[in-house]
C-alpha positions in Angstrom: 4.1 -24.4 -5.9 6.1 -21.7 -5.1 5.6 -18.2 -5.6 6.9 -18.0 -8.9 5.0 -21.1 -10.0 1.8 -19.7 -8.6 2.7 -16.0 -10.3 2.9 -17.9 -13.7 0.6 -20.3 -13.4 -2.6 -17.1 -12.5 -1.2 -15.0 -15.3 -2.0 -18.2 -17.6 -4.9 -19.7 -16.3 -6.6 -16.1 -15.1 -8.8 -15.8 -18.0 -10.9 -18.9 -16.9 -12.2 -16.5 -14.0 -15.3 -14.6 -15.4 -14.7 -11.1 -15.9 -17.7 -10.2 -13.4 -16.2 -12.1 -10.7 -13.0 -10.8 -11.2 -14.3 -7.2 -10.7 -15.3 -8.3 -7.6 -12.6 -9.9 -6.7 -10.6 -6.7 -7.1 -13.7 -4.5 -5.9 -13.8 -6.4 -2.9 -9.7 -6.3 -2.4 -9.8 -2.3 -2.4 -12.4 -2.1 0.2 -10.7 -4.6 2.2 -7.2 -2.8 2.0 -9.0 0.5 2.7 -10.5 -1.1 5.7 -7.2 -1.6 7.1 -4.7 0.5 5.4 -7.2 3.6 7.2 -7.8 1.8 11.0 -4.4 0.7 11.0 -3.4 3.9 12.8 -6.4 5.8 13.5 -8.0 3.2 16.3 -11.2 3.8 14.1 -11.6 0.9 12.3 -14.7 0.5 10.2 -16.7 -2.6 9.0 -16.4 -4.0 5.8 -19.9 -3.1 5.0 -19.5 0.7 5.8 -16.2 0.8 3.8 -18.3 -0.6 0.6 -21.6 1.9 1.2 -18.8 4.8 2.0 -16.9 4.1 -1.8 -20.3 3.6 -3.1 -21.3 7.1 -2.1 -24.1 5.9 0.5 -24.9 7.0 3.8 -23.3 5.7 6.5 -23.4 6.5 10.2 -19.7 6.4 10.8 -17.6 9.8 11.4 -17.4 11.9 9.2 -13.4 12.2 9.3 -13.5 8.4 9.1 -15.3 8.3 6.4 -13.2 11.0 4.6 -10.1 8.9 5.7 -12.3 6.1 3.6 -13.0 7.7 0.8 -10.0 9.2 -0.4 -7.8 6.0 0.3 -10.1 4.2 -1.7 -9.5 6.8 -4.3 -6.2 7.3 -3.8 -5.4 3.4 -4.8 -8.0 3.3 -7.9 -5.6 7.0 -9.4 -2.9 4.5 -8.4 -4.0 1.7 -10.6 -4.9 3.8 -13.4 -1.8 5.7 -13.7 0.2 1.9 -13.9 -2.5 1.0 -17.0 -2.2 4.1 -18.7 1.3 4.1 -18.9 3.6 1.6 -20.8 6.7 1.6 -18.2 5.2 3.7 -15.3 8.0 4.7 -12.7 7.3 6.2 -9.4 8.4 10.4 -9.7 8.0 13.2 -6.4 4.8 14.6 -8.6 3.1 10.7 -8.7 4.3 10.4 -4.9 3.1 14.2 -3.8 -0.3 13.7 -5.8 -1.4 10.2 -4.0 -0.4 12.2 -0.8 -2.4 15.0 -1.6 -5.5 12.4 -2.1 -5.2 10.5 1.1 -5.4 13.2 3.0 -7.7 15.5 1.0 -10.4 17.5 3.7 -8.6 16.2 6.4 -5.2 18.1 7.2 -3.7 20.8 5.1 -0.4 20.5 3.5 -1.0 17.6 1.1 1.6 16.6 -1.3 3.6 18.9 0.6 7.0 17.6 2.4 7.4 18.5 6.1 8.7 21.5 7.6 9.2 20.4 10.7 10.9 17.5 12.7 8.8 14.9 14.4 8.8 12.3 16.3 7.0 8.8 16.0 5.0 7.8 19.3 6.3 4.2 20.5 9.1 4.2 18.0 12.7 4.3 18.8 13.4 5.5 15.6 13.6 9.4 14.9 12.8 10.7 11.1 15.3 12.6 9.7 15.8 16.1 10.3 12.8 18.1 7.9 15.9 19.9 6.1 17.2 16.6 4.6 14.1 15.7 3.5 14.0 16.8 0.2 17.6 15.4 -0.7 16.4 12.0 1.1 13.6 11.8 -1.1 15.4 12.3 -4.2 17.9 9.6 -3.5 14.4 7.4 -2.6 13.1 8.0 -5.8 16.0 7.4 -7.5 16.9 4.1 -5.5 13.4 2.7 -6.2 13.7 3.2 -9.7 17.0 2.1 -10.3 17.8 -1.0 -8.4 19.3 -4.3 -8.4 17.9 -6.5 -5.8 15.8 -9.2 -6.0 11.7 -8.4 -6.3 11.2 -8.6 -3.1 13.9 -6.6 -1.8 12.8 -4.2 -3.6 8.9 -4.0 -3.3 10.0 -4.4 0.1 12.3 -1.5 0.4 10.1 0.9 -1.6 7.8 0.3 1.9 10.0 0.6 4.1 12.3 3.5 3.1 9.5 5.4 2.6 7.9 4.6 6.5 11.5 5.6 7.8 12.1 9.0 6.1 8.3 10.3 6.8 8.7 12.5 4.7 5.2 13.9 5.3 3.4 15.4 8.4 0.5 13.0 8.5 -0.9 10.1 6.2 2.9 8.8 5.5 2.1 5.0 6.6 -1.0 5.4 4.3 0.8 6.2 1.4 3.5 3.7 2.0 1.2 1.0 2.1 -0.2 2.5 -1.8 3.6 2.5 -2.5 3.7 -1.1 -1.4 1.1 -2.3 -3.9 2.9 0.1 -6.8 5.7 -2.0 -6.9 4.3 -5.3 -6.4 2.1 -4.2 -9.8 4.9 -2.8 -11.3 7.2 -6.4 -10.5 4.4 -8.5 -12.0 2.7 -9.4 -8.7 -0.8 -9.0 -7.5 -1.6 -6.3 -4.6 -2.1 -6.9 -1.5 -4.2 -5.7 2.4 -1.9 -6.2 5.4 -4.5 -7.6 8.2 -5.4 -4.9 10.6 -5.0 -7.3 13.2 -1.5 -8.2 12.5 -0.7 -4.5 13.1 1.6 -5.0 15.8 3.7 -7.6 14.1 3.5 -5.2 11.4 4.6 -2.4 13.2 7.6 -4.5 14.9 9.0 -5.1 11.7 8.8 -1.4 10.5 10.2 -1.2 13.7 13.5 -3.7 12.8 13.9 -2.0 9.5 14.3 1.5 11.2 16.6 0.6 14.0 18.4 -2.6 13.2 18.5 -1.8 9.1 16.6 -5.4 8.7 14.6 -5.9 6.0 14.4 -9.4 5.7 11.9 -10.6 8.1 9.3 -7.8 6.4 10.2 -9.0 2.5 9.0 -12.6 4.1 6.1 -11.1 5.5 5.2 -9.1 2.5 5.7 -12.5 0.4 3.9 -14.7 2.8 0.3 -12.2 1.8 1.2 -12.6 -1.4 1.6 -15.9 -1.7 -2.2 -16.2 0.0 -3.6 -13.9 -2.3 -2.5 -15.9 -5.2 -3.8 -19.0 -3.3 -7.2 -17.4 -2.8 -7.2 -16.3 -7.0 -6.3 -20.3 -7.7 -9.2 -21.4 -6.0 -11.1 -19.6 -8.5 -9.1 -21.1 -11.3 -9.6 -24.4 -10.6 -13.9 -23.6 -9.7 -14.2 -22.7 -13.5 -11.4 -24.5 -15.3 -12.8 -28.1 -14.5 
């Protein structure tokens, strides 16, 4: 099947999974995306387990910024998914943008949902952000682009990452959010979210990387598609347990 077939064919056959092992399922996909969406850049990287008792509000013996870091990503994506369920054609907006910001880094830096002031530069990237006074206008054309587009899905779920990782529009916890934004539009194009390995950071980051320099999205929209299409294979598996 291809990844069409395999989109249609779980949105058909997912109500054979029982309701408490899809909970799980998803349960288990938040912590795992928290996991690496927060040690992808902070070199911290926590275990599954810790992730789970962190969420669950037990104690843990990790640091205490890590655990922050934990907690409010974790939180972050759940205000993420209830704002596409409560609302019947949910768009991303600068408020829905500023206010998963905010979360993520909650405790842990000040200026949250607040665009940068400053100019920056990204350690090990060739790529500069823009210049903190075009920010604002680069972000309204972002928004507007996202929301009004006509490439393909994964152009666009693609771009929507990607974009955003390139104008940095934020002083810290950009890659964070852009990895929420990725999930957004995969939900919002019908697909199901997904965690981008912590240990394919460095591919990862190449392709960022080939975005920012060499305008090249393509060889991240396979990449983006070749998770999805694993998710979707791991979600059939459970199909075909219950449905024989």
């Amino acid at each position: 099947m291809n990844i069409q077939e395999k989109r249609n064919y779980f949105k058909e056959n997912a109500h054979y999974i029982p309701t408490e092992e899809r909970q799980s399922f998803d349960f288990n996909l938040a912590c795992v995306l928290t996991k690496n969406s927060v040690g992808m850049e902070s070199g911290k990287m926590a275990t599954l387990e810790e992730v789970v008792s962190t969420v669950r509000g037990y104690n843990t013996k990790i640091d205490e910024n890590l655990k922050r870091s934990i907690f409010n990503f974790y939180k972050a994506y759940n205000m993420m998914l209830d704002y596409l369920k409560k609302n019947e054609n949910p768009i991303l907006t600068e408020d829905v943008l500023k206010d998963l910001h905010a979360m993520i880094v909650d405790g842990l830096v000040d200026g949250g949902g607040l665009y940068r002031n400053v100019n920056i530069k990204i350690k090990g990237s060739m790529h500069t952000p823009c210049d903190y006074i075009k920010v604002y206008d680069r972000m309204k054309k972002y928004i507007y682009d996202v929301n009004h587009t006509d490439k393909t899905d994964f152009e666009a779920i693609a771009y929507a990452h990607l974009q955003l990782a390139k104008i940095h529009p934020f002083l810290d916890g950009n890659a964070r959010l852009a990895r929420l934004i990725l999930n957004f539009f995969l939900i919002q194009y019908g697909y199901i979210p997904i965690s981008i390995p912590a240990k394919r950071r460095l591919e990862y980051f190449d392709l960022l990387e080939e975005f920012k320099v060499n305008k090249n999205p393509v060889p991240f929209e396979n990449f983006v598609q070749e998770l999805v299409e694993k998710e979707y294979d791991r979600l059939i598996e459970v199909i075909e347990k219950y449905k024989k």
